[in-house]
C-alpha positions in Angstrom: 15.3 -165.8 26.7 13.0 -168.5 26.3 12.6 -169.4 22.0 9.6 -171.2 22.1 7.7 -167.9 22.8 5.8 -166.2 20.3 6.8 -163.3 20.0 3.4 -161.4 19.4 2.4 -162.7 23.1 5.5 -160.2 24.4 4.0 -156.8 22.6 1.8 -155.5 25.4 4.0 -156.5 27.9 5.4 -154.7 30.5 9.9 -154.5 31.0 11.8 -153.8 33.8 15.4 -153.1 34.5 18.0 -155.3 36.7 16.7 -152.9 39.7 12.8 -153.5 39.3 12.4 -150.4 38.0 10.0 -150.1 35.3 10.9 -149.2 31.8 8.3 -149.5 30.0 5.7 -151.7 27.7 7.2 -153.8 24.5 5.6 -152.1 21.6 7.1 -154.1 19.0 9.8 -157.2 18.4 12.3 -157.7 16.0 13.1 -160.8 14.7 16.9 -162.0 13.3 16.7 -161.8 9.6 18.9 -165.4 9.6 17.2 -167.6 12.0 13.5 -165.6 12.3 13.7 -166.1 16.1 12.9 -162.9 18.6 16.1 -161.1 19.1 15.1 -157.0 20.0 12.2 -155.2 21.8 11.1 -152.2 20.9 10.1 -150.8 24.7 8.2 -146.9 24.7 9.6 -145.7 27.6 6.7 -143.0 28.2 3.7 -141.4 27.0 5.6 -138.7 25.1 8.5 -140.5 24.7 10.0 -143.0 22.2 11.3 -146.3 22.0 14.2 -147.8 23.2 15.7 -151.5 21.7 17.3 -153.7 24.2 18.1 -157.3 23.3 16.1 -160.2 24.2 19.0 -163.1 24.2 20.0 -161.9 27.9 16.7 -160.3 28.9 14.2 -163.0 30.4 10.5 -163.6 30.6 9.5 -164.1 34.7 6.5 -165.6 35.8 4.5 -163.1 36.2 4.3 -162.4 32.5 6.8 -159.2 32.5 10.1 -158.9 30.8 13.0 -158.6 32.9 16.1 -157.1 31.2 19.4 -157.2 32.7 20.6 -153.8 32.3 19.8 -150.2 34.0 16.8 -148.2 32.7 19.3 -145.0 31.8 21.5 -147.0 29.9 18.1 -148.4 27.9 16.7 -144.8 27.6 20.4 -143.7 26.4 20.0 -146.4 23.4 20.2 -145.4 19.9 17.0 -144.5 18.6 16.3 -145.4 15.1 12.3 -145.2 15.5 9.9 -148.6 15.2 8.2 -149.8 12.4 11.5 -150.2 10.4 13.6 -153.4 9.6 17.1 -152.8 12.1 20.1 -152.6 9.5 23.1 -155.0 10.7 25.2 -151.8 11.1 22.2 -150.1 13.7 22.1 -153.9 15.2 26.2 -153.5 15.6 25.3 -150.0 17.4 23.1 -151.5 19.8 25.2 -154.4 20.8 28.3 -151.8 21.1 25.7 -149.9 23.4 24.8 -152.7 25.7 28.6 -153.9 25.8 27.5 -157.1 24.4 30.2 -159.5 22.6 29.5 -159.3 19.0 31.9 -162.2 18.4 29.8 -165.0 19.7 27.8 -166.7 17.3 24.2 -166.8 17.0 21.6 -169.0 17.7 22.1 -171.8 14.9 19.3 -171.4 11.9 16.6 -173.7 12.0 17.7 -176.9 11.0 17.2 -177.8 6.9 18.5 -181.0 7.3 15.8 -182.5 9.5 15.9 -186.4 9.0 18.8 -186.4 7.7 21.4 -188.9 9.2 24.8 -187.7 9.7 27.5 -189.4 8.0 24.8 -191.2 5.6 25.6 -191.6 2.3 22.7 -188.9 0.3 23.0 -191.3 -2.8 
């Protein structure tokens, strides 16, 4: 997904699966504790029902302002639900990307970079 979003203009919006089928609206985003940039959605699926989380790395924002994410809307409402409004634990995040199938080996995004200015290889004396 595009990074230079912010991620308060996604709450509101409205997600659909790989089909076109609608999920749901985003009713909150999670950020990644090391690098701060937007990495889960909170979707509520329903008037009486909850939220699901799906990722936002292979999930993409289309022109028409709605979230597209790449997986089927049962598998979405079948995701762990560990309510909103609550920081995601590393061993919930591990649940969800066991649930989407996603590779939990890759790295992440790179933090932001420290080290702006600095050339590489200068000498810091």
């Amino acid at each position: 997904m595009q990074t230079d979003i912010d991620p308060r203009n996604l709450i509101g919006r409205k997600a659909f699966d790989r089909n076109g089928a609608k999920i749901g609206t985003i009713d909150e985003i999670y950020l990644d504790d090391a690098t701060g940039a937007p990495e889960w959605a909170a979707i509520r699926t329903g008037l009486f029902s909850r939220d699901a989380f799906v990722p936002l790395e292979p999930s993409e924002l289309v022109d028409d302002g709605t979230l597209r994410v790449p997986f089927d809307r049962d598998l979405i409402k079948d995701a762990p639900d560990f309510g909103v409004g609550r920081h995601l634990s590393p061993a919930q995040e591990l649940q969800l990307y066991h649930h989407y199938g996603l590779d939990t080996t890759l790295p992440r995004r790179p933090p932001p970079d420290h080290e702006f200015g600095h050339i590489a290889g200068a000498d810091p004396s």
